[in-house]
C-alpha positions as CSV (number, residue, x, y, z in Angstrom):
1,X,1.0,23.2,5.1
2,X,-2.3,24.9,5.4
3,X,-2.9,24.5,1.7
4,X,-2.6,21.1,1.2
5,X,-4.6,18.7,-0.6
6,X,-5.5,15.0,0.8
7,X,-7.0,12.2,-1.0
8,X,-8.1,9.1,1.3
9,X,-8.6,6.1,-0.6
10,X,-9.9,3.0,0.6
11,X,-7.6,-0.1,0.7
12,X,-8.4,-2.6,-2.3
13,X,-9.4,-5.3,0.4
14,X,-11.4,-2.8,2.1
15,X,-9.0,-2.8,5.6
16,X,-8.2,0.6,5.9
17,X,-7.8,3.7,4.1
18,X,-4.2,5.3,2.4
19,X,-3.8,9.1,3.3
20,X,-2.2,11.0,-0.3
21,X,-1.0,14.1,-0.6
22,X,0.2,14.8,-4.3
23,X,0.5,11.8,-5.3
24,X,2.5,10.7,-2.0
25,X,1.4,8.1,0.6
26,X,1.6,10.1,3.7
27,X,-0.5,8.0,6.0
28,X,-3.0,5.2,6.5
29,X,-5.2,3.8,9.2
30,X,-6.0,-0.2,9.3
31,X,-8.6,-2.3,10.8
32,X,-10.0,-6.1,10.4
33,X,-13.9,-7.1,10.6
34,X,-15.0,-9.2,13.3
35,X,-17.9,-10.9,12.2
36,X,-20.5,-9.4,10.4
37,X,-21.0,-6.2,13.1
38,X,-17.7,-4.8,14.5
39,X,-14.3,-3.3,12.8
40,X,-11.3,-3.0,15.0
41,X,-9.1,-0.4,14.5
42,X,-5.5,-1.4,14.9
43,X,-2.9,1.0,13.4
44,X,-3.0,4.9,12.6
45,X,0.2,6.1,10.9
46,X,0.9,9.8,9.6
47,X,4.3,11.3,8.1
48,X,5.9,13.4,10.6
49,X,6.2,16.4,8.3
50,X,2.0,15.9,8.1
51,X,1.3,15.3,11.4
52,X,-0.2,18.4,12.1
53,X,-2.4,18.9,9.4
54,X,-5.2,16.7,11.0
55,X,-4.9,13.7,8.4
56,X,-4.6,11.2,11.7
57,X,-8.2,12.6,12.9
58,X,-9.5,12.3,8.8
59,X,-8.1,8.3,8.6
60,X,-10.4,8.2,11.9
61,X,-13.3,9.5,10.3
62,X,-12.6,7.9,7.4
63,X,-12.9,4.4,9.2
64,X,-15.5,5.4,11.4
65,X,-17.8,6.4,7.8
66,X,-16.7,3.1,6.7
67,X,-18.6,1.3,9.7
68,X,-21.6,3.3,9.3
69,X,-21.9,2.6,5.9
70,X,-21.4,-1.3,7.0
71,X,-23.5,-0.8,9.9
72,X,-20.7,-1.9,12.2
73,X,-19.5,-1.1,15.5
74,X,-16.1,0.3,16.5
75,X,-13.0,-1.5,18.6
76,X,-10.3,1.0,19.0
77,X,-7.1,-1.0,20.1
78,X,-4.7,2.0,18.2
79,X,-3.5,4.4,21.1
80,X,-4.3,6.9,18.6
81,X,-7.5,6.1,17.3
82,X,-8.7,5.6,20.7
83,X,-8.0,8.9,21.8
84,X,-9.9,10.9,19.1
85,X,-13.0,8.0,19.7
86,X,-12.4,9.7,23.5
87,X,-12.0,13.3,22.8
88,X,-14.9,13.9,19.7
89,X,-18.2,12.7,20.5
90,X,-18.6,12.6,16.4
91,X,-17.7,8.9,17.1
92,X,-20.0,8.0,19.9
93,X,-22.6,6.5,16.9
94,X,-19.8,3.7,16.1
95,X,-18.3,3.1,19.7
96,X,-18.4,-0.4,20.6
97,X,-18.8,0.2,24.3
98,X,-20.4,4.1,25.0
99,X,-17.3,4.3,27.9
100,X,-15.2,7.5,27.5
């Protein structure tokens, strides 16, 4: 597993990101814009045979590059996406509300 190569591509309607690994879809994370300034994060999904690899954490930053790039803050109502937003401090740039 330590060898594997990840693509993450952003959704055609620019609402999350697909995780691939040869060719396969082994994950995505999802979010919706609010307004012009925020993205909320709603869904993180990762195979279970990749879940250690770190592709959850990548879909985070992946979304979290997206709102930079957009200028946009970040609403984290995934369980999973909220704990990496509480555990890195990479994301504090894109927090909505600086609480941890």
């Amino acid at each position: 597993m330590a060898d594997i190569n990840v693509s993450y591509d952003l959704f055609p309607n620019e609402q999350g990101f697909y995780a691939n690994c040869d060719g396969r879809h082994v994950g995505e994370i999802t979010f919706v814009r609010v307004g012009g300034d925020k993205i909320i994060i709603d869904h993180t999904d990762v195979s279970e045979k990749y879940r250690h690899a770190k592709i959850g954490l990548n879909l985070v930053r992946c979304a979290a590059d997206f709102a930079r790039k957009k200028k946009c803050k970040v609403i984290t109502m995934c369980p999973f996406a909220k704990a990496m937003f509480s555990r890195y401090s990479e994301f504090d740039d894109v927090r909505f509300l600086h609480t941890r």
